[in-house]
N, C-alpha and C positions, 0 to 999 in steps of 0.2 A: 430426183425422186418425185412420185405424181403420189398425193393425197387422194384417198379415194375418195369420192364427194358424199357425205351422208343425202340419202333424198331426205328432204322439207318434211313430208308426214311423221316421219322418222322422229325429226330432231322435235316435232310437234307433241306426239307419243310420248318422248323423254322428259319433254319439260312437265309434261301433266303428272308424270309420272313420279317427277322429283316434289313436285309440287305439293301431291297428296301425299308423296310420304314425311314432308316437312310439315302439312298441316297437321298429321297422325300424329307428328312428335311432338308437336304444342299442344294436343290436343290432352293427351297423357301425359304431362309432365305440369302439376300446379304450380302458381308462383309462389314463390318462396317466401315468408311471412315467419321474418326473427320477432325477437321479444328484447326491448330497450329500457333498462332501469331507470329511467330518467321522466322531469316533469315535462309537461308539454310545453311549458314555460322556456324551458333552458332547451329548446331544440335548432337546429341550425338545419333548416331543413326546406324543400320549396316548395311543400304544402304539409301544414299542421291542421290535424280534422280532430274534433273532440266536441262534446255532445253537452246539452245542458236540457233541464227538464223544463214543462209547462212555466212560462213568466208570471210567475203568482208570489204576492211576499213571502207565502211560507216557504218555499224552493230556496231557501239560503243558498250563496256560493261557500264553497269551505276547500282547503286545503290550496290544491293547482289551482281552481280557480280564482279565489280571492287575488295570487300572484299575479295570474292574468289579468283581472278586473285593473288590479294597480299599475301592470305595467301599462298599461291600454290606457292608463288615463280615467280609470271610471267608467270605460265605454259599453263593458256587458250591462253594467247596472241603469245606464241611460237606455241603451236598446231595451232593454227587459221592463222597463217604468209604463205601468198606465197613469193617467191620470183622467180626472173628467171629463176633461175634453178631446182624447185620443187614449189610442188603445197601442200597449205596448209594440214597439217597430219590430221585435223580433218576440214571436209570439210562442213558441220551442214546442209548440204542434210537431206529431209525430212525422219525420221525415222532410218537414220546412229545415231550409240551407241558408246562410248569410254565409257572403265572403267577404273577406277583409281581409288590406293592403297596411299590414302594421308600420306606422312611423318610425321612420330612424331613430334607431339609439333607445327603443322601446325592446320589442321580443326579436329572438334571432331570426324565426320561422319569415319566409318571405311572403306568404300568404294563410292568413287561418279561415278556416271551411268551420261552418258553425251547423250541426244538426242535430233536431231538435227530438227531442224522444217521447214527448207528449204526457198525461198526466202520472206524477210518480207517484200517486197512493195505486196505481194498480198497475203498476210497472212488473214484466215478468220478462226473465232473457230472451225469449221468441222474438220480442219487439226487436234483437238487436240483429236476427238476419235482413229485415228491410235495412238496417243499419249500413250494413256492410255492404250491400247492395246500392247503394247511397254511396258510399265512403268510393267505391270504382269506377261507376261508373260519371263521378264529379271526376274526379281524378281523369280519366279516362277523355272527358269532353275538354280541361284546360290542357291535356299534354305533357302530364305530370307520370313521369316514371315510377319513380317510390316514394307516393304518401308514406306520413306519422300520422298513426291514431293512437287517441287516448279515448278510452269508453266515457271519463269523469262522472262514472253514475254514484262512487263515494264521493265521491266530492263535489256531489249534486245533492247529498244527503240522505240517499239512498242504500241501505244496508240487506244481509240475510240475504244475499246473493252470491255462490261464490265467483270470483272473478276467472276462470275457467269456461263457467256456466257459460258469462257474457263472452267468452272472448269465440267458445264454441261457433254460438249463434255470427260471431260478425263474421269469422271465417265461414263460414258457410254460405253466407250471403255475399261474399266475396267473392268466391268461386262461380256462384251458381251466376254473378254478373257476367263474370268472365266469359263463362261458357257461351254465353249468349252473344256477346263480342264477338268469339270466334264463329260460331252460327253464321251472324251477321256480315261477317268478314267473305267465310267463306260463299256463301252464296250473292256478294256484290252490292252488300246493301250497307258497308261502312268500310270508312277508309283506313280500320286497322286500329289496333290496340295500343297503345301508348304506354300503361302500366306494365313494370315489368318485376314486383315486388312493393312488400308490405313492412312496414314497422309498424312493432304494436311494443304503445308504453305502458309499463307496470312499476308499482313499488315494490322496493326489495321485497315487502312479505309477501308477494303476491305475484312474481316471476313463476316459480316453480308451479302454480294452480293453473296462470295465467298461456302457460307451454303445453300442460297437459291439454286445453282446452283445445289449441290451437294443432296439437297433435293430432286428438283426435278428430276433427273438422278436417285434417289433410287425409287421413285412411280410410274416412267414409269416403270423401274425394274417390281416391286410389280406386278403391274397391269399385266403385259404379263406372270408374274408366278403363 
């Protein structure tokens, strides 16, 4: 039995053909972004991102953070320190990143991504779509499939926000990274997308606020695609 031979232009056509409709379908389809009860402390995960305000002494840590500061050794409160003679190493300027390679037998997380949200007396959720935008496309440059984030803007000190609001804003700037990914991908100017999903941590009070937020960030999504 003789196969007919497809001609070359043919099989050229098809592949373009499969091609753009596989980018269509990534194109339309956001990534997936659950919601995790848990501290960012107790995450077993290959990158942990969580945010801390302006390094000024009245920016207490509280709650996850404190846990962190301790497992860490002391280490945010040593980054975070000015003194006279230097100016704190991690200075939580809006959109500044530290990474850090936790020591054994300290936190689970294999690496934490630190971003910095800048001053919190006039802190407003907007600031948290550069966030998100931040949190992907880090993600995104080390080869990280599915970051954890935790916003820790309570536990930066920061109240009379609901957690919704902030989670709204990070997805959105999540997405809008992504898109730009794919942009970039498809017209030859990046070698592809890495991230393939989101965790986002909340406390028990603050799951159900923290989903609706995150909901609706994926349906304005939807809608514009």
């Amino acid at each position: 039995m003789t196969i007919p031979r497809v001609p070359c232009c043919l099989l050229v056509l098809l592949a373009g053909a499969i091609a753009g409709l596989q980018a269509q379908t990534t194109r339309s389809t956001p990534l997936p972004v659950d919601v995790l009860v848990r501290s960012p402390a107790d995450t077993a995960t290959e990158l942990q991102v969580f945010c801390l305000f302006r390094s000024e002494p009245s920016n207490a840590l509280h709650g996850s953070l404190v846990e962190m500061n301790q497992e860490l050794g002391g280490l945010l409160d040593r980054i975070r320190t000015a003194t006279a003679s230097k100016a704190a190493w991690f200075g939580g300027e809006l959109g500044e990143t530290l990474l850090i390679a936790p020591q054994k037998g300290s936190l689970t997380a294999r690496r934490l991504l630190i971003v910095g949200l800048g001053d919190s007396r006039t802190f407003a959720p907007a600031r948290m779509h550069l966030v998100g935008e931040t949190v992907f496309r880090e993600a995104n440059r080390l080869g990280v499939k599915h970051p954890f984030f935790a916003p820790t803007i309570l536990d930066g000190g920061v109240t009379g926000f609901g957690t919704g609001e902030v989670a709204e804003q990070v997805v959105r700037g999540f997405l809008h990274a992504r898109d730009l990914e794919l942009e970039l991908k498809e017209r030859g100017f990046s070698a592809g997308q890495s991230v393939e999903g989101l965790t986002f941590l909340a406390g028990a009070a603050h799951a159900a606020d923290t989903q609706a937020g995150i909901t609706k960030a994926v349906n304005e999504w939807k809608v514009r695609h």
